[in-house]
C-alpha positions as MATLAB code, in Angstrom:
seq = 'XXXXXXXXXXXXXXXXXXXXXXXXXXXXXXXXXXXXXXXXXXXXXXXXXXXXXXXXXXXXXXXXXXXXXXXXXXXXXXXXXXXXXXXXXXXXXXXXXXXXXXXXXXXXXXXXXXXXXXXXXXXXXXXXXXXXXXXXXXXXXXXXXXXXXXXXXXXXXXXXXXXXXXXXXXXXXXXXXXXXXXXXXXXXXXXXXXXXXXXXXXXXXXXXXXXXXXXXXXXXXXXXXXXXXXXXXXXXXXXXXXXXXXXXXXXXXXXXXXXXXXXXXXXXXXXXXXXXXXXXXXXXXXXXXXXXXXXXXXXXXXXXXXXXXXXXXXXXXXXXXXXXXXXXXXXXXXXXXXXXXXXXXXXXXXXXXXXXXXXXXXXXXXXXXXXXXXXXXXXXXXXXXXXXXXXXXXXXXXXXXXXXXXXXXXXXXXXXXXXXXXXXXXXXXXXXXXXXXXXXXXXXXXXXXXXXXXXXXXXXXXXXXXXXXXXXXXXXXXXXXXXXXXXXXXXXXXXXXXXXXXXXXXXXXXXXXXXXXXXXXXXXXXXXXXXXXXXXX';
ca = [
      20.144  -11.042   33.278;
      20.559  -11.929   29.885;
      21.235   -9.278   26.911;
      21.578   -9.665   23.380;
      22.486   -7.657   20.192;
      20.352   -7.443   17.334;
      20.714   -5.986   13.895;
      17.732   -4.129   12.590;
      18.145   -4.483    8.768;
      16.334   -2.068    6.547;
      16.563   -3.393    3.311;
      15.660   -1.939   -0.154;
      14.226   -5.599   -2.083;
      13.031   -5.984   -5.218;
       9.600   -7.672   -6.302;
      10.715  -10.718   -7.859;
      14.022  -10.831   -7.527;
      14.847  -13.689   -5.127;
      17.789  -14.100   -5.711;
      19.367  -10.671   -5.629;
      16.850   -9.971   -2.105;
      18.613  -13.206   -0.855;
      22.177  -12.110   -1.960;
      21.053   -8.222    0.003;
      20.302  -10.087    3.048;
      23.185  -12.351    3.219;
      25.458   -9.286    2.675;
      23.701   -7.575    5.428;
      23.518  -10.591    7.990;
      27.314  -10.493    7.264;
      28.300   -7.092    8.136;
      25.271   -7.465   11.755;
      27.488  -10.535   12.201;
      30.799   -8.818   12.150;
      29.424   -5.326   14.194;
      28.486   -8.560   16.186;
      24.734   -9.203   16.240;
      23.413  -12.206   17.498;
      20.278  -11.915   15.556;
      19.091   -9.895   12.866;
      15.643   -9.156   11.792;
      14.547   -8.157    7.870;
      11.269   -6.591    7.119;
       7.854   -8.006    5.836;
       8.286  -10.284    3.178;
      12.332   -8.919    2.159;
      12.655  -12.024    0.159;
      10.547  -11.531   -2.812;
       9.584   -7.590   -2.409;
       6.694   -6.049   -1.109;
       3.750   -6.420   -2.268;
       4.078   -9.275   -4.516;
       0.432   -8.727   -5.478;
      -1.077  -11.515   -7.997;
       2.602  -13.319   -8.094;
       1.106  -14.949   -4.567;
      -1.532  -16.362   -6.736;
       0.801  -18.589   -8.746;
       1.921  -22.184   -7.028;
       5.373  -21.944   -8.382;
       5.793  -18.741   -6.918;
       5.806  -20.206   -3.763;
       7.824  -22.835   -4.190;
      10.439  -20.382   -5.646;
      10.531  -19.247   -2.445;
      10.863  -21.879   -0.845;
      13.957  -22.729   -2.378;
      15.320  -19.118   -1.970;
      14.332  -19.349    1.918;
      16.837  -22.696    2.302;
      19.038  -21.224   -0.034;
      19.230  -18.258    2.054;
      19.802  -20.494    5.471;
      22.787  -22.325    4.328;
      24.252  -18.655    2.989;
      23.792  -17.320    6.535;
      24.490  -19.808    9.201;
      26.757  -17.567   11.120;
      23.873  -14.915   12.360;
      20.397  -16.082   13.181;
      18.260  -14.399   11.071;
      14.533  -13.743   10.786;
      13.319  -12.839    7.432;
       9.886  -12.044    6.008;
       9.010  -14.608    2.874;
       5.130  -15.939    1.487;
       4.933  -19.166    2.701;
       2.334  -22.288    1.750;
       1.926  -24.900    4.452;
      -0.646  -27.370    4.488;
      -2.786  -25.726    1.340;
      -2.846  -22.588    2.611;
      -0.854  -19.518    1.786;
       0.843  -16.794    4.579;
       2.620  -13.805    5.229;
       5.429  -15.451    7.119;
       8.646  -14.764    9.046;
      10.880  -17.201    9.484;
      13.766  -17.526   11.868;
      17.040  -19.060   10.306;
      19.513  -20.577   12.240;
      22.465  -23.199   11.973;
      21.881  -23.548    8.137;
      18.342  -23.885    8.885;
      14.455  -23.318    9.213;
      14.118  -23.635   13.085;
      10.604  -21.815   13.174;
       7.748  -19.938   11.304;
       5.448  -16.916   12.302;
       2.551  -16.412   10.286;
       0.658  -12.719   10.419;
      -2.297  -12.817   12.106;
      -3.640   -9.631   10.353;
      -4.760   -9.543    7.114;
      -4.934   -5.237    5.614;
      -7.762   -4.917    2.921;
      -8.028   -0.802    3.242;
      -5.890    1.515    1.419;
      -3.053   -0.082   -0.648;
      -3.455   -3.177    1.183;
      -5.229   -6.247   -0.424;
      -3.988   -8.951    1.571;
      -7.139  -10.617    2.418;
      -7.199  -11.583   -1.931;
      -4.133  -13.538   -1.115;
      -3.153  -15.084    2.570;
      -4.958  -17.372    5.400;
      -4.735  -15.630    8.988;
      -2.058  -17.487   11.358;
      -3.328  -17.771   14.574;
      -0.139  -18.659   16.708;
       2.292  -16.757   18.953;
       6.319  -18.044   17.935;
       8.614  -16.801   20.554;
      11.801  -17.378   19.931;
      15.084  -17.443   22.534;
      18.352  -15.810   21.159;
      21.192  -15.875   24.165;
      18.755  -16.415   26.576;
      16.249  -13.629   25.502;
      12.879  -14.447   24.689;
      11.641  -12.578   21.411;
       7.879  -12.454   20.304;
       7.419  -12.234   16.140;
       4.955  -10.228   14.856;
       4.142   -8.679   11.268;
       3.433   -5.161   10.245;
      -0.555   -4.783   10.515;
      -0.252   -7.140   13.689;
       0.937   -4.321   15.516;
      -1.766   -1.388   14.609;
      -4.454   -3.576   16.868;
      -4.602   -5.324   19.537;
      -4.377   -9.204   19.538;
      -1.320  -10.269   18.457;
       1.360   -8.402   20.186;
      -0.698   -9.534   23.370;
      -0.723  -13.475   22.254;
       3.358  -12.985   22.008;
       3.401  -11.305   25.859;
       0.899  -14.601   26.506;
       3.713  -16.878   25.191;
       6.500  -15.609   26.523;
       8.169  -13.035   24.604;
      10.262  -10.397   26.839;
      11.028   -8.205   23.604;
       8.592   -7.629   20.251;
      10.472   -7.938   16.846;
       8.066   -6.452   13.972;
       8.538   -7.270   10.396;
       7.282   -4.229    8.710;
       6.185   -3.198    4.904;
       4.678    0.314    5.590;
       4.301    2.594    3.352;
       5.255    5.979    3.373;
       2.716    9.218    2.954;
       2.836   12.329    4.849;
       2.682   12.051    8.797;
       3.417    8.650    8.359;
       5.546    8.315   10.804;
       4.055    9.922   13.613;
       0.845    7.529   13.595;
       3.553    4.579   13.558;
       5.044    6.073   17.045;
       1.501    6.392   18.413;
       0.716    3.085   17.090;
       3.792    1.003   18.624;
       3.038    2.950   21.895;
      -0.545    1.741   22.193;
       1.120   -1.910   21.402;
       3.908   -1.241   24.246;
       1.443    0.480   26.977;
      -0.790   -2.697   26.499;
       1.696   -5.679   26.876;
       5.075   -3.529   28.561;
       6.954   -5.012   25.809;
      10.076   -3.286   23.927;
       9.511   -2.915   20.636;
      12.177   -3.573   17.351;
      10.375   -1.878   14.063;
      11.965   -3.014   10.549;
      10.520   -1.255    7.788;
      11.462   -1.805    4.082;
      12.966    0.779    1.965;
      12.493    1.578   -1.746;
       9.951    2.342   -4.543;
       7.767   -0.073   -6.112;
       5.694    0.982   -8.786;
       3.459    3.510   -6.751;
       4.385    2.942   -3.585;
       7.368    4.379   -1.898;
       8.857    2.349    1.169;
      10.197    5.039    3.690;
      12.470    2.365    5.922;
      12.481    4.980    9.372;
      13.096    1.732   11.109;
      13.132    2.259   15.420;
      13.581    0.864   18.384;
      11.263    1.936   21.644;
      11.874    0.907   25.399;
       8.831   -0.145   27.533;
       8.256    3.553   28.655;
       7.487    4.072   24.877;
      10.446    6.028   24.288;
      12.598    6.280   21.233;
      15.965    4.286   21.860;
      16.831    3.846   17.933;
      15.952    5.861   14.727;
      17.292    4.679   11.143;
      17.050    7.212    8.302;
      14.916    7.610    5.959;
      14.523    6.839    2.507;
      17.898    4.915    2.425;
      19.639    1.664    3.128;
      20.732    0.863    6.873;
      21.799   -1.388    9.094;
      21.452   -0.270   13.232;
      22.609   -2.803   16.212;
      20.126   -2.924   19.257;
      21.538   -3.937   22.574;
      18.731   -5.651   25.284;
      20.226   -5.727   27.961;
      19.019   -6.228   32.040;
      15.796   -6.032   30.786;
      15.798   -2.760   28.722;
      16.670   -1.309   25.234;
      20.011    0.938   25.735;
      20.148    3.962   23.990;
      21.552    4.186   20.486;
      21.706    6.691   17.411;
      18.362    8.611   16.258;
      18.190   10.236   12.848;
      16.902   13.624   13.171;
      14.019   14.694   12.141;
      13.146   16.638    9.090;
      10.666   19.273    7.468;
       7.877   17.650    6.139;
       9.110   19.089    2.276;
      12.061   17.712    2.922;
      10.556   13.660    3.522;
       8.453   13.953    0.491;
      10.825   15.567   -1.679;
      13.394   12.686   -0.834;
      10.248   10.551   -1.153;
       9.634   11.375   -5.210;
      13.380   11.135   -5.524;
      13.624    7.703   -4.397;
      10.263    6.509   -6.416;
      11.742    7.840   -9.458;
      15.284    6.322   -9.183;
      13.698    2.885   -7.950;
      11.390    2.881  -10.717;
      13.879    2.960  -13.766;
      16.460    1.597  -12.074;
      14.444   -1.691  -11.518;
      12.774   -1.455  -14.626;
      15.750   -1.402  -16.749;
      15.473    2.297  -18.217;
      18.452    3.902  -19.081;
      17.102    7.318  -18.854;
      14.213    9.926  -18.466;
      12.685   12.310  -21.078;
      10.649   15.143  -19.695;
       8.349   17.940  -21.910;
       9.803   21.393  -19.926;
       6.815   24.130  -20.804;
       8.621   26.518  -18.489;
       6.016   26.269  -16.098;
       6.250   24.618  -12.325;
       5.095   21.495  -12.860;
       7.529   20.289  -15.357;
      10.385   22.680  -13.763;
       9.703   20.655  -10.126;
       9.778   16.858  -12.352;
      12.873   18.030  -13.467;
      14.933   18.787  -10.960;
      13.713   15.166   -9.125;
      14.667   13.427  -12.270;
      17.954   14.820  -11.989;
      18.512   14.513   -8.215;
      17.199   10.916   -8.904;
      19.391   10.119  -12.086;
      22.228   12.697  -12.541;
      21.811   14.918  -15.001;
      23.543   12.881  -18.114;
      20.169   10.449  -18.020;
      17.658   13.316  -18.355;
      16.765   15.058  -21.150;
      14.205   17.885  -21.596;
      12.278   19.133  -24.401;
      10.846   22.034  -25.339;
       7.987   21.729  -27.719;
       6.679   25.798  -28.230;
       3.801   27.142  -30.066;
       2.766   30.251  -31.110;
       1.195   30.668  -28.069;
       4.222   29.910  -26.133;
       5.419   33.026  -24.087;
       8.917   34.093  -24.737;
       9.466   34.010  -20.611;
       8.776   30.594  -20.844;
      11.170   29.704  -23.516;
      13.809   31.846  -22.111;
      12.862   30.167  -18.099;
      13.336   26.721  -19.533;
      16.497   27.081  -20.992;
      18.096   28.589  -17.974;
      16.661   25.698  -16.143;
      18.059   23.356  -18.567;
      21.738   24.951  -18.283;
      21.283   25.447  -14.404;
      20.811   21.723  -14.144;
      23.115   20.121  -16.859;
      20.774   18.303  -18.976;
      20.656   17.653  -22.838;
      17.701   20.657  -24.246;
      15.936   20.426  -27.233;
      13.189   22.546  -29.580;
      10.566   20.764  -31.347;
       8.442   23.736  -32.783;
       5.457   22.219  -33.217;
       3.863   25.383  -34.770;
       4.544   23.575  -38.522;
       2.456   20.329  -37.040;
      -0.391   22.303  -35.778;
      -0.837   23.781  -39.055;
      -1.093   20.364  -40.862;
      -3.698   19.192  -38.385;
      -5.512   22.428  -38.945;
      -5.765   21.651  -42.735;
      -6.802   18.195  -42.503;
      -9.742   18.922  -40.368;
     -10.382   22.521  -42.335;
     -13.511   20.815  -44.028;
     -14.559   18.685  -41.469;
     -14.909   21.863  -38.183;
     -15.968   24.125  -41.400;
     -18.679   26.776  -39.595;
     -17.551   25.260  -35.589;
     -15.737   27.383  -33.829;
     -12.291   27.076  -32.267;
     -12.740   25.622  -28.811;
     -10.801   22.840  -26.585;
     -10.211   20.648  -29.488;
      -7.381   22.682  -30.832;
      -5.946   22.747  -27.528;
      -5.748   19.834  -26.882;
      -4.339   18.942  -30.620;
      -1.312   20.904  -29.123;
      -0.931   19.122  -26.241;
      -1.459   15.706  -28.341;
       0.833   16.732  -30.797;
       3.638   17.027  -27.963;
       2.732   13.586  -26.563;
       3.012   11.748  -30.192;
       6.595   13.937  -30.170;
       7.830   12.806  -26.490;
       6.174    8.651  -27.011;
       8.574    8.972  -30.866;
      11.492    9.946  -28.491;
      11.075    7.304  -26.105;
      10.352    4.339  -28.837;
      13.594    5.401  -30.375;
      15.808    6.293  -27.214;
      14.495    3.466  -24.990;
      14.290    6.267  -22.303;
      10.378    6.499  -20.034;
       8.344    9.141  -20.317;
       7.947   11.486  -16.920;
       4.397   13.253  -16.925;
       4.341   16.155  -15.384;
       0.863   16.610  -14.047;
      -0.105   17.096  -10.356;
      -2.711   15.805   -8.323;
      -5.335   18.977   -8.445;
      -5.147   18.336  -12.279;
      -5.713   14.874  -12.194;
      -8.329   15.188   -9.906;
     -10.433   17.830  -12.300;
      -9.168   15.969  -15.148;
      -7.485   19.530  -16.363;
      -5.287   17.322  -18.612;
      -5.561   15.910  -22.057;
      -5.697   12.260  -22.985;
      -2.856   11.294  -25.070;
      -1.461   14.714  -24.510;
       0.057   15.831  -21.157;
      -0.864   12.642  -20.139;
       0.952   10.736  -22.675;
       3.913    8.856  -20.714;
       5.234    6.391  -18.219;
       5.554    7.223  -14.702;
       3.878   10.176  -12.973;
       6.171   11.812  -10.535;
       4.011   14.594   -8.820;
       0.319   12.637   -9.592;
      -0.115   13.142   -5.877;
       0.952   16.832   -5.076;
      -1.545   19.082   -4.521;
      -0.738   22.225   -6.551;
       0.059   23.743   -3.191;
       2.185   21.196   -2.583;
       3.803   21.371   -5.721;
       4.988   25.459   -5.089;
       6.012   24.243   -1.592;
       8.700   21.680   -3.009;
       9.626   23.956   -5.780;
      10.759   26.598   -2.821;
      12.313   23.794   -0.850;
      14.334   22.424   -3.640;
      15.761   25.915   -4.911;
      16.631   26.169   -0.677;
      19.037   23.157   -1.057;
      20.257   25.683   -4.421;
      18.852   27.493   -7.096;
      17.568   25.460  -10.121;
      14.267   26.708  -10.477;
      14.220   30.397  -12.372;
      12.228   32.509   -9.357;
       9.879   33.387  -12.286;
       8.575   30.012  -12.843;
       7.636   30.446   -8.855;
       5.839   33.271   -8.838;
       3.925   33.645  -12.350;
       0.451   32.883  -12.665;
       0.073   29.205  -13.706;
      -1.082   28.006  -17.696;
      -1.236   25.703  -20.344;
      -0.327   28.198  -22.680;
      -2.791   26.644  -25.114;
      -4.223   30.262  -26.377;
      -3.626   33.750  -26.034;
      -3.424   35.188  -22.465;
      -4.876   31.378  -20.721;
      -3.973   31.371  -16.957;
      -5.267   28.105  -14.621;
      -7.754   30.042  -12.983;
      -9.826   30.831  -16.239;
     -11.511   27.622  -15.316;
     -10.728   26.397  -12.206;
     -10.922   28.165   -8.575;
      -7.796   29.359   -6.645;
      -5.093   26.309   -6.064;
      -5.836   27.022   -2.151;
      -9.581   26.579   -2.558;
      -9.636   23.853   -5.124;
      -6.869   21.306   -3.003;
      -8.620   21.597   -0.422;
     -12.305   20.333   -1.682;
     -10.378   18.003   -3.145;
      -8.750   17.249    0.066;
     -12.310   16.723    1.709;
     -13.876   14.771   -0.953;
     -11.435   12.488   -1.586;
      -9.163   11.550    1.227;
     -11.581   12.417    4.237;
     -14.654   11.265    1.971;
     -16.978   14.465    3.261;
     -20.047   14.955    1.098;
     -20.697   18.374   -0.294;
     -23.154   18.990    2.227;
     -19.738   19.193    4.875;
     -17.378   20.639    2.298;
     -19.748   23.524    2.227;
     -20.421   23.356    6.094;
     -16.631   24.185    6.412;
     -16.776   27.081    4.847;
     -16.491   27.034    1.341;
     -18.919   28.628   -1.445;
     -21.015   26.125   -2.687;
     -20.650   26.995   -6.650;
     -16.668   26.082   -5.864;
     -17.985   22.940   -4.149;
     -19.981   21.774   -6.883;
     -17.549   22.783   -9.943;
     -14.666   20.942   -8.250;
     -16.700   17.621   -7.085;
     -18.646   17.682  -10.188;
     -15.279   17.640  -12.478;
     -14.021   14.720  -10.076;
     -16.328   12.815  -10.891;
     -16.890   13.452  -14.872;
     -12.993   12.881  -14.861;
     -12.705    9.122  -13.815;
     -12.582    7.868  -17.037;
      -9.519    9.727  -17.726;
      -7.975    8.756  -14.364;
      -7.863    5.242  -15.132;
      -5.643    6.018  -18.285;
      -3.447    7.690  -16.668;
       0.016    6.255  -15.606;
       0.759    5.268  -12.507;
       2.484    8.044  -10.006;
       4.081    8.192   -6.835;
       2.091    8.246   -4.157;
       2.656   10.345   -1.370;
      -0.499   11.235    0.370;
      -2.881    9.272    2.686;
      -4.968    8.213   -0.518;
      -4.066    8.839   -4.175;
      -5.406    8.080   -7.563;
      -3.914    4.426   -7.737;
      -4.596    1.605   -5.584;
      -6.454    2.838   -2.815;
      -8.918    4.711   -5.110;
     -11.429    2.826   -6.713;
     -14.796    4.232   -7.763;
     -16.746    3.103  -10.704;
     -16.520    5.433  -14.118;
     -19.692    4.760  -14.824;
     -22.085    5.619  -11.779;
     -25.665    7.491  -11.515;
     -24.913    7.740   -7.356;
     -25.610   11.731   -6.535;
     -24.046   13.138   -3.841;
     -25.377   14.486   -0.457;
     -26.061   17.919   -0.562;
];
């Protein structure tokens, strides 16, 4: 019978950047040729970066393309090659894969399946193929599909139809928690249905809030795992079909689930300046978890000569803080500085004497501090050139326990995602790799240190009770009514949904954050600010 090698490619691409994604490719269909591959398979659109978004709306995009897709056949006429590019053919636009061969375009899948639920808004931007393409590499038959083609049935079915003796899928999936395990279950359905071996090539990387996970596998016909690629990183795996099956080849261990999204922030934050151009982060340390935890991914992400951290204390500032931040600071090699801002809070105070004459103190002077820090950490970054890390985590952004131009002043949210639960859980797993997080900032009662003696839970339930209303109202979508059928107290059910929902308008000012969940504040969350829609109680 016949067998053939082929390279799985997991590829980190840029958005945009044809021609460096065409010079990545060519440099990996080089080394698959010379660990001799036959054929060598990219994932969902490598060529221009995943997802383009309203780029596929421009005609010259695609004819950039285009030229980077011919381009890319001349560069690799040794290997064939199937690569994932947006293509226009007759008028209409497509998610395509095209396999190159001999210098040239020899034939074109287009995805049948068109995502418009979570992050996915294809549907704004593509025509549904409709065709099987089968294509024969050393006597093998190999069906094409794309990514979403795969989680139903249909098109993995029309390649077993056509011909196909072995499934190649082009892949662009993101990563959140779990992840990975509904992929397995997913490509098992697909191989129980149609008996065919499966190839899965995912994309690596960050784009903006989306991190690409790669995890790219191989599964026989029995549904078992033959090939698993790391995560998180570059790689480049050779798949032998031979007699009929898949032989066995490396699989990547497992790992804790702290461990995935740990490496997950890590690899959002380094993509994010890196392809953005910024030569360095600056982070507000308040000696508190949050900003302890975006610290030491910063530096895992950048090295610790492109981070700097700032300390910006008040009178209200406890001296365990100051002293917890500096340790951290020294633990972890980065520049430190004090910006007192006790002298600035004063001068606010006297401009607005006359004005709050007979009010009494309240959140506004709290949140002058934390304004006062943001105008501090945006001067830093004009001058410096360096982005702004926020430090706030998802529980916060959900109940909108943040200030506008404050804590929220920045660039890129590193932890906008992690549950406050969450956020403790990392904190323990990165001081288990080795200690950069004092124990104190652990195990002390959370606050904003915004007035004397403030802890979290002055106005907000327990972190365990509060993530996980959250949890139900937002990424399960339970009313009240459920949340409260599951157990909890109602009065904690209707504080927490109630702040949701007051705090969209903040939410949408807020700057985009990694996301690491099933459904975060970005993309895949979209409700109106203003809306008069009560819930079900």
């Amino acid at each position: 019978m016949s067998s053939v090698r082929i390279a799985l490619a997991q590829i980190n691409s840029t958005v945009g950047d044809l021609e460096g994604n065409a010079r990545r490719i060519a440099e990996f269909a080089e080394r698959a040729h010379a660990a001799g591959a036959h054929l060598m398979v990219t994932p969902e659109l490598a060529l221009c970066g995943y997802p383009p978004e309203d780029l596929l709306l421009r005609p010259d995009f695609y004819r950039a393309c285009a030229r980077s897709l011919d381009a890319l056949a001349a560069r690799t006429a040794d290997i064939a090659v199937v690569v994932g590019h947006p293509e226009q053919y007759r008028g209409d636009y497509f998610n395509a894969a095209s396999l190159l061969r001999d210098g040239k375009v020899v034939a074109t899948y287009r995805k049948h399946r068109l995502p418009n639920y979570e992050v996915f808004d294809e549907q704004r931007y593509f025509s549904a193929g409709y065709q099987p393409c089968v294509i024969e590499v050393q006597g093998v038959h190999c069906g094409i599909n794309i990514c979403a083609d795969v989680w139903e049935p249909g098109a993995a079915d029309a390649a077993q139809q056509a011909g196909a003796e072995l499934l190649l899928a082009l892949n662009a999936s993101p990563y959140h928690m779990t992840k990975q395990a509904t992929r397995y279950e997913v490509l098992r359905e697909r191989i129980q249905a149609t008996g065919l071996p499966v190839l899965y090539a995912n994309l690596v990387g960050g784009q903006d809030e989306l991190v690409f996970d790669g995890a790219s596998f191989a599964m026989d016909r029995e549904g078992r795992l033959t090939h698993q690629l790391p995560q998180f990183s570059e790689a480049l795996a050779i798949v032998e079909y031979a007699g009929g099956e898949l032989r066995a080849g490396a699989v990547a261990p497992s790992r804790a689930l702290e461990a995935e999204v740990y490496e997950a922030l890590v690899l959002g934050v380094r993509d994010y300046l890196g392809k953005n151009g910024f030569p360095g982060a600056i982070i507000g340390l308040s000696g508190g978890i949050d900003s302890a935890l975006t610290l030491a991914i910063a530096v895992d992400a950048l090295g610790a000569d492109r981070v700097r951290a700032v300390m910006m204390p008040s009178p209200y500032t406890a001296q365990i803080s100051l002293d917890d931040a500096r340790e951290m600071a020294r633990t972890l090699g980065v520049r430190y500085d004090e910006f007192p801002i006790e002298a600035a809070m004063q001068t606010f105070a006297a401009m607005l004497e006359k004005e709050f004459a007979g009010r009494p103190a309240d959140t506004t002077e709290e949140n002058l501090q934390a304004r006062i820090r943001g105008m501090l950490l945006m001067a830093l970054s004009n001058k410096y050139g360096s982005i702004v890390l926020t430090t706030g985590n998802k529980s916060e952004m959900a109940v909108g326990y943040a200030t506008l131009y404050g804590d929220m002043a920045g660039g890129f949210a590193v932890i906008k995602d992690l549950y406050k639960t969450m956020v403790y859980r990392l904190s323990r797993y990165r001081n288990g790799l080795s200690q950069v997080i004092p124990e104190r900032i652990i195990t002390r009662a959370p606050s904003a240190e915004l007035k004397p003696g403030q802890t979290d839970q002055d106005t907000l339930p327990p972190y365990e009770v509060l993530d996980a209303i959250i949890e139900a109202y937002m990424e399960r979508d339970l009313s009240p009514r459920e949340i409260v059928a599951l157990g909890h107290a109602e009065a904690d059910v209707r504080r927490t949904v109630g702040m949701l929902k007051r705090s969209e308008y903040k939410r949408r000012q807020a700057p985009v954050g990694i996301r690491v969940t099933k459904r975060g504040f970005g993309k895949d969350w979209r409700y109106p600010i203003t809306s008069a829609y009560a819930d079900e109680w």
